[in-house]
VOPAGU-2260 file (C-alpha; in pm, 1 decimal, decimal comma):
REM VOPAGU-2260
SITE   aa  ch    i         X         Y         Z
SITE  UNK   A    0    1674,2     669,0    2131,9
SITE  UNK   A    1    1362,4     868,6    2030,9
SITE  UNK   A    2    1072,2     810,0    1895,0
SITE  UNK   A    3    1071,4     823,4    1472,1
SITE  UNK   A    4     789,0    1059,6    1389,6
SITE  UNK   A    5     584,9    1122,4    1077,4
SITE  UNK   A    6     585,1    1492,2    1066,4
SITE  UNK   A    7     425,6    1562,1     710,4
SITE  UNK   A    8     256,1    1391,6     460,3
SITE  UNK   A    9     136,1    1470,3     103,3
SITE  UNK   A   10      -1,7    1346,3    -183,5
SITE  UNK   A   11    -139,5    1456,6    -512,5
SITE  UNK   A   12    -506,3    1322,1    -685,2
SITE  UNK   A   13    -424,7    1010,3    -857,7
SITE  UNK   A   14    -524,6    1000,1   -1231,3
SITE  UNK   A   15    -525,7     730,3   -1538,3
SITE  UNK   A   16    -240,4     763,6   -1780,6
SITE  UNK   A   17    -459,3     958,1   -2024,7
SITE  UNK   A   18    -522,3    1205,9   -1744,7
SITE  UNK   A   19    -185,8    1253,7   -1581,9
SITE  UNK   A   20     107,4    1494,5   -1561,6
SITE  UNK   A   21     449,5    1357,3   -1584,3
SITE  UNK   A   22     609,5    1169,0   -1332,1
SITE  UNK   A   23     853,4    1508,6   -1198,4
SITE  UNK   A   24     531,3    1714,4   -1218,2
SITE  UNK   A   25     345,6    1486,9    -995,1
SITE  UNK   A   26     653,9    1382,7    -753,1
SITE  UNK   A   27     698,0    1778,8    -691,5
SITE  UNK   A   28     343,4    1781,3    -596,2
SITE  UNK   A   29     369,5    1537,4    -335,5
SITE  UNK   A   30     699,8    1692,4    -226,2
SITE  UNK   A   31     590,4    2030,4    -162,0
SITE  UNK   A   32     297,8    1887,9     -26,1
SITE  UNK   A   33     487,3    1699,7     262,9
SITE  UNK   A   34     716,5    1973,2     375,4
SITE  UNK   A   35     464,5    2243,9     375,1
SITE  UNK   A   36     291,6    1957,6     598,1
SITE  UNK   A   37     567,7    1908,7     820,6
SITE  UNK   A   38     691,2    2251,8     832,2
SITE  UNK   A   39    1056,2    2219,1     692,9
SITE  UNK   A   40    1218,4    2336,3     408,9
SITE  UNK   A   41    1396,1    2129,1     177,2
SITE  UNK   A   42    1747,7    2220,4     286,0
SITE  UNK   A   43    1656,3    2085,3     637,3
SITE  UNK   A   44    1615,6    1709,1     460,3
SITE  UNK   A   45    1958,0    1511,6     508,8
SITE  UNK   A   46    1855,6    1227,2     307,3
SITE  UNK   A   47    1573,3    1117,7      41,8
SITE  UNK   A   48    1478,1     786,1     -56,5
SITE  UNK   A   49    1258,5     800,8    -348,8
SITE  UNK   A   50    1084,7     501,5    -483,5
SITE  UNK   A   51     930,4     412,2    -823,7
SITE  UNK   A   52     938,6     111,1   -1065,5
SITE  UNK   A   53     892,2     244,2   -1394,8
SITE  UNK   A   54    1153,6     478,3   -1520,7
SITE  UNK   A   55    1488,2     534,3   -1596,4
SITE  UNK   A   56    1764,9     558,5   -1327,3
SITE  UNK   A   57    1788,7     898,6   -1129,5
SITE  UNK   A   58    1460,0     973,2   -1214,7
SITE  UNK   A   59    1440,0    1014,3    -804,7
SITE  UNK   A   60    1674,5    1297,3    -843,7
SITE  UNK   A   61    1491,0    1428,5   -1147,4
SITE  UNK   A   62    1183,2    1508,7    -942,4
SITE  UNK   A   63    1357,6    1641,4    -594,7
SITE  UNK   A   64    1560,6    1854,6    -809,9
SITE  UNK   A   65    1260,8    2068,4    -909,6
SITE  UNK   A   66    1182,3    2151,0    -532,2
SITE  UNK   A   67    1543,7    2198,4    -412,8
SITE  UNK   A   68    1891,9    2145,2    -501,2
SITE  UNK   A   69    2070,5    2061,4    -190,1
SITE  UNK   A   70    2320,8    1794,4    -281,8
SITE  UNK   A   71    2186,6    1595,5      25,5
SITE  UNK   A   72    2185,0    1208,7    -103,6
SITE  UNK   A   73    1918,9    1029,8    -285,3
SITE  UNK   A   74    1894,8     658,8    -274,3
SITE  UNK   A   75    1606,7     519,3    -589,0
SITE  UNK   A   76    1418,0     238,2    -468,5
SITE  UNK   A   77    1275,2     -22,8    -622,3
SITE  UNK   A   78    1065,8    -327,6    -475,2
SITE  UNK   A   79     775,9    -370,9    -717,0
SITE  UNK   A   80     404,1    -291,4    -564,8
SITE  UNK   A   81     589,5    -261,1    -228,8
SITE  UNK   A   82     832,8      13,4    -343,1
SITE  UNK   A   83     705,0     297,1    -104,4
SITE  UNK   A   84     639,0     161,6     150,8
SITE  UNK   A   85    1011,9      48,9     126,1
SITE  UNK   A   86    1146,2     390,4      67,6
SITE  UNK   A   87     979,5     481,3     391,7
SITE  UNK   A   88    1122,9     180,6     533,3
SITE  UNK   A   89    1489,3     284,2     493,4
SITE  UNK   A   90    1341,5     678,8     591,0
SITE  UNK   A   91    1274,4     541,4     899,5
SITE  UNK   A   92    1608,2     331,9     981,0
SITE  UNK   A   93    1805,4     655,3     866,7
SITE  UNK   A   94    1569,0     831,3    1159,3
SITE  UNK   A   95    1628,1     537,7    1392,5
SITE  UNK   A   96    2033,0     503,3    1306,3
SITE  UNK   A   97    2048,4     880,8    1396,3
SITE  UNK   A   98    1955,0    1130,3    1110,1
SITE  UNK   A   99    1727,5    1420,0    1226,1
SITE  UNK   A  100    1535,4    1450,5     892,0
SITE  UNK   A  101    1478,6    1217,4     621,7
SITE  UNK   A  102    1214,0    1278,3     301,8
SITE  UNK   A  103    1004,9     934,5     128,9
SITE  UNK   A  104     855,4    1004,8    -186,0
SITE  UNK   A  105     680,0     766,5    -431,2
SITE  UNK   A  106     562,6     816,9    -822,7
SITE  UNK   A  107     472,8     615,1   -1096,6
SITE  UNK   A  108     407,4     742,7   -1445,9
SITE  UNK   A  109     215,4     412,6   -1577,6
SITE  UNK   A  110      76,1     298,1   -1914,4
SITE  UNK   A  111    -192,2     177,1   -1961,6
SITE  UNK   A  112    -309,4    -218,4   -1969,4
SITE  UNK   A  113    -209,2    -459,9   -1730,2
SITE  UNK   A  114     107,2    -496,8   -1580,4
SITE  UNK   A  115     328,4    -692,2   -1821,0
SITE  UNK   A  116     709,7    -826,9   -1762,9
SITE  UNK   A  117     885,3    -589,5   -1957,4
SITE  UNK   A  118    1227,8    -710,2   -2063,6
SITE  UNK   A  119    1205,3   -1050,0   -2268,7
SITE  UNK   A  120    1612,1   -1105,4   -2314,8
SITE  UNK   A  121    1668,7   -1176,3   -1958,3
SITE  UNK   A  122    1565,8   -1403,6   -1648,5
SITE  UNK   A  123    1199,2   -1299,7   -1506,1
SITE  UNK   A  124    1213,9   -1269,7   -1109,9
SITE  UNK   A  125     814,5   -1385,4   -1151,1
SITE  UNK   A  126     900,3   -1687,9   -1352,7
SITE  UNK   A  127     947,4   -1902,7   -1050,7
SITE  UNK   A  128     601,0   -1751,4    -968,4
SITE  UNK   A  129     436,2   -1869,4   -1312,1
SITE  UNK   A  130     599,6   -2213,2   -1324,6
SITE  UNK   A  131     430,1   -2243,5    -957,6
SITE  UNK   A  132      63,8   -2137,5   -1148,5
SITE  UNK   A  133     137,1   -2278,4   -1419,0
SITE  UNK   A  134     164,8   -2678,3   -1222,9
SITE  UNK   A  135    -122,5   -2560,2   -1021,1
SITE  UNK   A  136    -366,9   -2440,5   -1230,4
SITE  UNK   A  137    -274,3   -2475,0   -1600,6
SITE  UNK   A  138    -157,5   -2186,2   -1872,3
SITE  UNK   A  139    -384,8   -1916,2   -1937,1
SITE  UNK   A  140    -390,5   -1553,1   -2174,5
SITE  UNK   A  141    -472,3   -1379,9   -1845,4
SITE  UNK   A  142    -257,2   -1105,7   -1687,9
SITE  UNK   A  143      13,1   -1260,5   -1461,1
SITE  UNK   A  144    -111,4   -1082,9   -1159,7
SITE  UNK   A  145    -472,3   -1170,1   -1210,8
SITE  UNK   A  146    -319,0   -1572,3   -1270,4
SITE  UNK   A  147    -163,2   -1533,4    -888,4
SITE  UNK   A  148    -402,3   -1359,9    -761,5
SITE  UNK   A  149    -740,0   -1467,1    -905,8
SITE  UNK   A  150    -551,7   -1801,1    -822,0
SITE  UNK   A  151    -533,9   -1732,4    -474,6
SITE  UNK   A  152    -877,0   -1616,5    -476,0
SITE  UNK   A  153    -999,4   -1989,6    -605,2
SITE  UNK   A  154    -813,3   -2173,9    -422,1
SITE  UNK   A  155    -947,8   -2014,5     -96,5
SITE  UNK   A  156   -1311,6   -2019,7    -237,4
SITE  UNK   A  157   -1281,9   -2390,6    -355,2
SITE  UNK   A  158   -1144,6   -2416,4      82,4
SITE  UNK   A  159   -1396,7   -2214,1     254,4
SITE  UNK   A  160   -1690,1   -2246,3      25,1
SITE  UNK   A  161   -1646,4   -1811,1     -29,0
SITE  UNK   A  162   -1923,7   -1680,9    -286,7
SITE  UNK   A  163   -1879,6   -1451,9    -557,1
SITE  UNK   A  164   -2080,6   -1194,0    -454,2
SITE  UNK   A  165   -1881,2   -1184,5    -120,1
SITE  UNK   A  166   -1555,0   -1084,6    -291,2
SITE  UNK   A  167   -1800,4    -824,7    -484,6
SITE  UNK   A  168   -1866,2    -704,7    -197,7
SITE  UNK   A  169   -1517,1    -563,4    -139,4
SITE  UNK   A  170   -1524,3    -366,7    -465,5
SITE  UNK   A  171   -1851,7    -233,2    -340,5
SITE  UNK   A  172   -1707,6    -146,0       5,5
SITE  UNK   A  173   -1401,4      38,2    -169,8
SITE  UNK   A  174   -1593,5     271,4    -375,1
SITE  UNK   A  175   -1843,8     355,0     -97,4
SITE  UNK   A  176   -1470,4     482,1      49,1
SITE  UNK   A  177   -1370,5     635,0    -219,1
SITE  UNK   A  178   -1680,1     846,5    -259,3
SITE  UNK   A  179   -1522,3    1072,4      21,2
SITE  UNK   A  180   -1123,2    1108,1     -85,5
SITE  UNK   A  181   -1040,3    1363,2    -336,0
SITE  UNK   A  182    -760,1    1166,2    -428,8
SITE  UNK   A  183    -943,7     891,2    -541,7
SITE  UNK   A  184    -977,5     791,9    -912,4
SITE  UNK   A  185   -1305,4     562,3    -890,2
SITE  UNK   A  186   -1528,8     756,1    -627,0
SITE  UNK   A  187   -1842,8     644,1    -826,2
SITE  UNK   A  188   -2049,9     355,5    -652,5
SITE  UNK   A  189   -2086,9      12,2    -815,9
SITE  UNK   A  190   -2322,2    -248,1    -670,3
SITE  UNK   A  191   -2238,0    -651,1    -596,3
SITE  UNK   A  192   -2452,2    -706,3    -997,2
SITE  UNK   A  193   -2267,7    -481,0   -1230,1
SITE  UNK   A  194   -1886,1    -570,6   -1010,6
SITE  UNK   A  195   -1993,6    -952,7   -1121,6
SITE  UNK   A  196   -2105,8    -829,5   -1464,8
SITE  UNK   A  197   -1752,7    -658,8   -1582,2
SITE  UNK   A  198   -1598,7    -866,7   -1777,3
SITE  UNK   A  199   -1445,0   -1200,4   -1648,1
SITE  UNK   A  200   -1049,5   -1178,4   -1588,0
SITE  UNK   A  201    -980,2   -1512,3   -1382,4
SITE  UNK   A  202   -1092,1   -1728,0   -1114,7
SITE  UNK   A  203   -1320,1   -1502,4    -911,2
SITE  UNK   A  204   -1173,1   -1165,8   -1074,2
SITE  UNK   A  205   -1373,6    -957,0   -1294,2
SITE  UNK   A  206   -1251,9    -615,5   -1391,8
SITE  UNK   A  207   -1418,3    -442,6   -1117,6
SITE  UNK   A  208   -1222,2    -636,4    -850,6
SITE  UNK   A  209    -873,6    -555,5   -1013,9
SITE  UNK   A  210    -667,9    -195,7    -965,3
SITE  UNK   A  211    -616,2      14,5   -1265,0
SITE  UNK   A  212    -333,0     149,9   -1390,0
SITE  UNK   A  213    -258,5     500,6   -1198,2
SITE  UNK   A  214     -24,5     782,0   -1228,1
SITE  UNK   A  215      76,7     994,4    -887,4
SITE  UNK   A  216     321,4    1096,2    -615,5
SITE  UNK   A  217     281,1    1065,4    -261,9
SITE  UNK   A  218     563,8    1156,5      23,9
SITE  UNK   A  219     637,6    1164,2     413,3
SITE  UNK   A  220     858,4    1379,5     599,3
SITE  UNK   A  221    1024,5    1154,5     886,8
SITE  UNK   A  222    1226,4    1265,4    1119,5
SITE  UNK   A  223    1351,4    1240,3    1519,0
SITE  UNK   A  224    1138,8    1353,8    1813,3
SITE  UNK   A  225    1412,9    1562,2    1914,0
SITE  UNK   A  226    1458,1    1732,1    1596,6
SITE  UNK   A  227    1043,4    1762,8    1602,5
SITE  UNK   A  228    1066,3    1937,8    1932,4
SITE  UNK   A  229    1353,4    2158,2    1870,8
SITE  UNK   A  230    1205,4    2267,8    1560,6
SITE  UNK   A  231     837,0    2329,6    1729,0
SITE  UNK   A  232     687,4    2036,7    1490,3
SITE  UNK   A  233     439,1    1803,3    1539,8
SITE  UNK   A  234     443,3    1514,4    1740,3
SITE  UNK   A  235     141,4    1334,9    1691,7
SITE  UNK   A  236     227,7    1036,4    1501,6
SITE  UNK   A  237     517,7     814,0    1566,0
SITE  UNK   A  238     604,9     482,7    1365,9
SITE  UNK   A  239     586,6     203,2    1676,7
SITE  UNK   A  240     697,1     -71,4    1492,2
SITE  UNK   A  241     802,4    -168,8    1130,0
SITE  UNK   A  242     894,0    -522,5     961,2
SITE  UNK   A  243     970,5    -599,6     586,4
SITE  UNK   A  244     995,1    -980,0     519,9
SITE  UNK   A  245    1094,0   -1188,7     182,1
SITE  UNK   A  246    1009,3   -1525,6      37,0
SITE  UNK   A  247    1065,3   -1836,1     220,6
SITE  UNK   A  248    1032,1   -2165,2      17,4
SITE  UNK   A  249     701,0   -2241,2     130,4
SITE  UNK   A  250     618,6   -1941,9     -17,2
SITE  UNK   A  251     685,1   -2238,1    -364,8
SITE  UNK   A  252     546,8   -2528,4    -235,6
SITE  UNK   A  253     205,6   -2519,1    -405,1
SITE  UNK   A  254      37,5   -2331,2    -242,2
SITE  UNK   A  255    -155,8   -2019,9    -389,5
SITE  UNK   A  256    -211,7   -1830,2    -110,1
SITE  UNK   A  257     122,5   -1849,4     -12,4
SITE  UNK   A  258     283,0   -1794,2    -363,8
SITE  UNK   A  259     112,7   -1452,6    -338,1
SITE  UNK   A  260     262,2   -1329,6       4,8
SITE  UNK   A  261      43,2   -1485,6     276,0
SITE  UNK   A  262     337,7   -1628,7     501,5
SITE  UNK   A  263     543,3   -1314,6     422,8
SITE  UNK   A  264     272,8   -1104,6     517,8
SITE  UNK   A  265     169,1   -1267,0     824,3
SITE  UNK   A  266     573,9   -1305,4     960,2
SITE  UNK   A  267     575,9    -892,0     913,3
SITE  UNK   A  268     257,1    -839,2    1094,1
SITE  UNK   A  269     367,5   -1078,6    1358,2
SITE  UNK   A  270     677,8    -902,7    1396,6
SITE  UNK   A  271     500,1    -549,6    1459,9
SITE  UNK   A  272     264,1    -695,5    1662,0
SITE  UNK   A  273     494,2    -855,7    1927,8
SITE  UNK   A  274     782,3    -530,1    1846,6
SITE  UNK   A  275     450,3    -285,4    1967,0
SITE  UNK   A  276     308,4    -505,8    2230,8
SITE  UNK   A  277     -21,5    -452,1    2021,2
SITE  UNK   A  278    -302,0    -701,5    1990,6
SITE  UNK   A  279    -404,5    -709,6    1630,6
SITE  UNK   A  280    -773,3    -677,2    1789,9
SITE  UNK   A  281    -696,2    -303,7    1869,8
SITE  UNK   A  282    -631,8    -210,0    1519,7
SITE  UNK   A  283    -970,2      12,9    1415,8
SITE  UNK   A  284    -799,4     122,5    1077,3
SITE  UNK   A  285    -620,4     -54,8     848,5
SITE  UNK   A  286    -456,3      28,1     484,6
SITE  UNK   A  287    -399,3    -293,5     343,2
SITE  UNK   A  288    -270,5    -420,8     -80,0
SITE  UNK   A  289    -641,4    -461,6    -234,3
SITE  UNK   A  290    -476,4    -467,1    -541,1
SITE  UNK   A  291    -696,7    -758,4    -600,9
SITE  UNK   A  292   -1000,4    -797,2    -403,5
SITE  UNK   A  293    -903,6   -1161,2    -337,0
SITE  UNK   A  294    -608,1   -1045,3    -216,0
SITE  UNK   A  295    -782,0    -812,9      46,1
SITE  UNK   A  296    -991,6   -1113,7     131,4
SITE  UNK   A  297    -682,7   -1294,9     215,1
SITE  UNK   A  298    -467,0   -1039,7     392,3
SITE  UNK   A  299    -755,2    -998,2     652,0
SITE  UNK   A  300    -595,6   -1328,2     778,3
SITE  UNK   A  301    -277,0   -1277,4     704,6
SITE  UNK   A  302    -281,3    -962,5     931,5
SITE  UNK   A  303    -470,0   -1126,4    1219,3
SITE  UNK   A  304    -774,7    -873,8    1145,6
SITE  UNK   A  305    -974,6   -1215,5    1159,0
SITE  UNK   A  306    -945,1   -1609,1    1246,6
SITE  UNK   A  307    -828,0   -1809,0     930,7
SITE  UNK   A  308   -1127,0   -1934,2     757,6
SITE  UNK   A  309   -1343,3   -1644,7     848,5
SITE  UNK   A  310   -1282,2   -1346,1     592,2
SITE  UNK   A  311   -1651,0   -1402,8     436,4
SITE  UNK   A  312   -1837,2   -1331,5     764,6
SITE  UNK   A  313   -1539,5   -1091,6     807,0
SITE  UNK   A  314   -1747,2    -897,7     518,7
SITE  UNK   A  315   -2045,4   -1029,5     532,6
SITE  UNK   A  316   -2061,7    -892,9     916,5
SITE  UNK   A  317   -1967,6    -550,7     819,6
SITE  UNK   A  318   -1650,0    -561,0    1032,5
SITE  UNK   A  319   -1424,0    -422,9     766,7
SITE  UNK   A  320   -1610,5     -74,4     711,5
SITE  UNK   A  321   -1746,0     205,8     941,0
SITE  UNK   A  322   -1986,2      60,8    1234,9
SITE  UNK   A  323   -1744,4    -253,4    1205,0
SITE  UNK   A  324   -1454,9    -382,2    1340,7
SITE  UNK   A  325   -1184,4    -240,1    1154,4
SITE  UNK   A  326   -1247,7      34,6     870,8
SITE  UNK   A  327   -1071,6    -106,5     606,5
SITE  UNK   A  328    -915,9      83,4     321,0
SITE  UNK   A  329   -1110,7     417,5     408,1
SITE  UNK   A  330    -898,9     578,8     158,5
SITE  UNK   A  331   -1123,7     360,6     -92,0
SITE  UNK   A  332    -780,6     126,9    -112,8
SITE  UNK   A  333    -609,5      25,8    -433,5
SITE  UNK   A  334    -913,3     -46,8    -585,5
SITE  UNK   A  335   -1032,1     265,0    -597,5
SITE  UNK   A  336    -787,6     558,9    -497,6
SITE  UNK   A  337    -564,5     325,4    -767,6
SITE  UNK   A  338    -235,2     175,8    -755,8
SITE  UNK   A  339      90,2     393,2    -843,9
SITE  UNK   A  340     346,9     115,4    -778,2
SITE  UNK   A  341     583,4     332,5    -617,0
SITE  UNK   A  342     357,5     589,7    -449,2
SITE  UNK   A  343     133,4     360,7    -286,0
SITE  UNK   A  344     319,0     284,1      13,2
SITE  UNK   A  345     355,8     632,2     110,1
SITE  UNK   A  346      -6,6     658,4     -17,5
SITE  UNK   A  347    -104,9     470,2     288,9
SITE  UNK   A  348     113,6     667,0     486,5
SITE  UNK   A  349     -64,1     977,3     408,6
SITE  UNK   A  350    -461,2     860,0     490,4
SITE  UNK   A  351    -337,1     667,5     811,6
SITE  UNK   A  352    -114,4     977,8     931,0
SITE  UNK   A  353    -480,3    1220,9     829,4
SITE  UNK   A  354    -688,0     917,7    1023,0
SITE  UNK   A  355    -463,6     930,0    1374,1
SITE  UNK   A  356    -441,5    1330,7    1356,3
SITE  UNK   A  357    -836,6    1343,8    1321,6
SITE  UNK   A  358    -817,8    1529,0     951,9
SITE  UNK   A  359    -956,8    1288,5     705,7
SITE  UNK   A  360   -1286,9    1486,0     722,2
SITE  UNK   A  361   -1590,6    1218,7     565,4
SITE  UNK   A  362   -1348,6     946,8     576,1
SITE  UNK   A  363   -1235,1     976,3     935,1
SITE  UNK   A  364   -1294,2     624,7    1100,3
SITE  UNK   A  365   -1377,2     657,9    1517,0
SITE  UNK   A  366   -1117,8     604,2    1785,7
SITE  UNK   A  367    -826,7     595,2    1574,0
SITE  UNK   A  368    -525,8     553,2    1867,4
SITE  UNK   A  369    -343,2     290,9    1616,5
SITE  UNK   A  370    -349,8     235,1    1223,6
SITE  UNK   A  371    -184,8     -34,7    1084,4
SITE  UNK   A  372     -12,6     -59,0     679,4
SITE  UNK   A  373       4,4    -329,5     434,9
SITE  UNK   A  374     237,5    -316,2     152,4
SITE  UNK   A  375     305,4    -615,8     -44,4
SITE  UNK   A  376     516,6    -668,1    -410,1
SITE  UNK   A  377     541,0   -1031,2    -568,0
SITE  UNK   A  378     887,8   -1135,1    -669,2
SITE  UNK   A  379     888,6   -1060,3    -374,6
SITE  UNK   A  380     854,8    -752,8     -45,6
SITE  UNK   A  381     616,0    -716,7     186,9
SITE  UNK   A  382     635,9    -410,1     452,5
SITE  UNK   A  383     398,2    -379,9     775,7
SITE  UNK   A  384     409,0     -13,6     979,5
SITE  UNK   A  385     237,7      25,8    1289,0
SITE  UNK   A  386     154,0     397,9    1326,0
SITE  UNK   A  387      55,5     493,6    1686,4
SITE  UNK   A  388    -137,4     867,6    1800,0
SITE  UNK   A  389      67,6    1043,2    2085,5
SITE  UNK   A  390     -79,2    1265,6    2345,7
């Protein structure tokens, strides 16, 4: 069995709801985007998995039909803030189980506001979340998300004795990022004073440290090194290793951290570590879920970046940005580029695939040779892909 390869990636500039196109408009984008990328035509996809989480059903087909109709199967996805990344995950079995060449594309058309639960007459999948919050740290008017992971956020603080200003400092980093994508909604700096002076939205969380509300479309192209090289495509970047993981109960035993995806993405990181034979020390850039800046904070553990207990000097070192460690987020992350559920996945897939083939211009971190993804939905889905630079 060969290799699965990325062979084209696209994207279009994110925007907020009052600045966007539809969701078809923007899906085509990305679409076109990709297989112009990759160098393929639409008829030469066998299968599409396209992922979103707010829309009606078959809006997948309602965007690919714009670019082609081929009658080639479509399969909609849907896994919350993880819904991307999960359309490329099944893109890449199809690869691996023996299809040739196989499209992921990602949209969201979003409102705007904080995410809400939107359909009151039925069970919640996040009430088992809230009633876990809820015991833990008493009802509040603040957005769910911002309850789990503002929660999170304290609970590590109230641990580790982490200041404010050092989750600021996040925020700060991802707009310094930002500054150089073009596909970026917030490319404006902020400093560590005016992220703590936006308005208080729980625990450590003030509006500056939360993702907005984004409309966009992002896609890959994946397909078979043999297709690649009959077909005088790249080769450059190759998935090594992927994992997707679920709850566990411990992911409801009280603990915050945990309630918001720590175990699940740690055993997904763990798996693509030992699948890869990789150390998590050679990782030099990482997209991770900064959907929350307390949840960056946290995943730095969770993905063996650092030692548990030592995200603040993590930051406070500088090893999460250029001259550091690991260039975190150089995309300018959730926080900044912004958060399409269902095209961030694929998102990520686009500035890692740009950041192993040397092309993400001001943004391009130094020795690149692996680039590691974080994709994480509550309720819940997280997905880790190990990309890896050939030749």
């Amino acid at each position: 069995m060969g290799r699965v390869l990325v062979a084209g990636v696209g994207m279009v500039p994110f925007a907020t709801p009052s600045r966007s196109e539809t969701y078809d408009v923007l899906a085509r984008g990305a679409i076109r985007a990709a297989l112009a990328d990759a160098g393929v035509g639409i008829e030469q996809v066998q299968q599409s998995y396209a992922g979103y989480v707010y829309g009606e059903s078959t809006s997948g087909q309602k965007a690919l039909y714009g670019v082609g109709l081929t009658g080639g199967p479509v399969v909609n996805v849907n896994n919350n803030c993880s819904t991307g990344s999960s359309a490329l995950w099944l893109a890449r079995q199809a690869v691996a189980g023996g299809a040739d060449c196989v499209l992921a594309f990602g949209f969201e058309q979003m409102e705007r506001g904080a995410l809400t639960m939107k359909w009151a007459d039925r069970p919640s999948p996040f009430a088992g979340f809230m009633d876990v919050a809820e015991r833990q740290q008493g009802k509040s008017d603040a957005p769910f998300a911002a309850q789990l992971f503002g929660g999170a956020g304290a609970a590590y603080a109230e641990k580790y004795g982490t200041k404010p200003e050092t989750f600021a400092q996040i925020s700060v980093k991802a707009r310094r990022h930002a500054a150089h994508n073009p596909y970026a909604v917030f490319r404006d700096p902020v400093t560590v004073e005016q992220v703590l002076a936006s308005p208080h939205i729980y625990g450590p969380l003030t509006r500056l440290q939360c993702c907005p509300p984004t409309c966009g479309a992002a896609a890959a192209v994946v397909v078979s090194e043999d297709f690649a090289r009959r077909h005088g495509l790249r080769t450059s970047v190759s998935i090594a290793a992927q994992a997707m993981t679920t709850d566990t109960a411990a992911s409801f035993d009280g603990d915050m951290g945990r309630l918001v995806g720590y175990d699940m993405a740690k055993a997904a990181a763990d798996q693509v570590y030992a699948a890869a034979g990789v150390d998590p020390r050679d990782i030099r850039v990482a997209e991770l879920h900064d959907c929350f800046t307390a949840n960056e904070l946290l995943s730095y553990e969770a993905l063996g970046l650092t030692p548990e207990g030592t995200a603040e000097q993590f930051v406070l070192d500088g090893d999460n940005t250029y001259g550091g460690r690991v260039v975190v987020n150089p995309s300018g992350g959730l926080l900044s580029k912004g958060h399409p559920l269902g095209a961030t996945g694929l998102a990520q897939c686009a500035e890692l695939t740009w950041q192993l083939r040397g092309e993400a211009g001001d943004r391009q971190a130094e020795g690149v040779n692996l680039a590691l993804q974080h994709n994480i939905g509550l309720g819940g889905a997280a997905v880790v892909t190990l990309y890896e630079k050939l030749g």
